[in-house]
N, C-alpha and C positions, 0 to 999 in steps of 0.2 A: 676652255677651262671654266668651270663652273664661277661665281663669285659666292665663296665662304668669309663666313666671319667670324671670329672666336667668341667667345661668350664671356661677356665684361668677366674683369678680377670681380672678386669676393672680396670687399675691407673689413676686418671688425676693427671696431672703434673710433674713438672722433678725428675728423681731419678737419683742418682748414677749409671752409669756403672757399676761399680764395685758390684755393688747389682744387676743388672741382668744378670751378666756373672757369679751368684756363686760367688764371690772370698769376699765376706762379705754379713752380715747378713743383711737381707731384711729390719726388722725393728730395728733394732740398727746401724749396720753398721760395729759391728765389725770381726776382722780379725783373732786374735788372740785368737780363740775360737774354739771348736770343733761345726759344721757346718753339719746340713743334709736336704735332702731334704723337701723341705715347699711348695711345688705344684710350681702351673705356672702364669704368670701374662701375661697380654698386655696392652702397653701403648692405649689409646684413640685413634682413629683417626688414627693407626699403625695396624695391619695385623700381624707383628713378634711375635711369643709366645715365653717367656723368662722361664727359671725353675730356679726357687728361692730355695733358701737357709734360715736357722734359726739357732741361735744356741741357742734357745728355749726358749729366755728371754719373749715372750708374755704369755706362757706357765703360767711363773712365776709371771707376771701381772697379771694374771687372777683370781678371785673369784674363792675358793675351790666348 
């Protein structure tokens, strides 16, 4: 099987640093939580691909 990879999200608007360097959760924010890989983003208008972080709470948002 080939190895694909999807093509970072598209963000508009400002995010936290700290939510594109990994160091908090992409959509929450937080820190104090165990934290894994949640793919890659780039900002709009921006070239740099960033690898995000989760610590699963959309997961937990989500309809069974």
């Amino acid at each position: 099987m080939p190895d694909t990879q999807l093509a970072p999200t598209v963000i508009d608007g400002r995010v936290s640093i700290a939510r594109l360097h990994g160091e908090a959760c992409f959509d929450c924010g937080a820190v104090n939580k165990t934290l894994r890989a949640a793919g890659h983003v780039v900002l709009r208008d921006s070239s740099r691909v960033w690898q995000i972080v989760t610590c699963g709470c959309r997961a937990k948002d989500s309809p069974p």
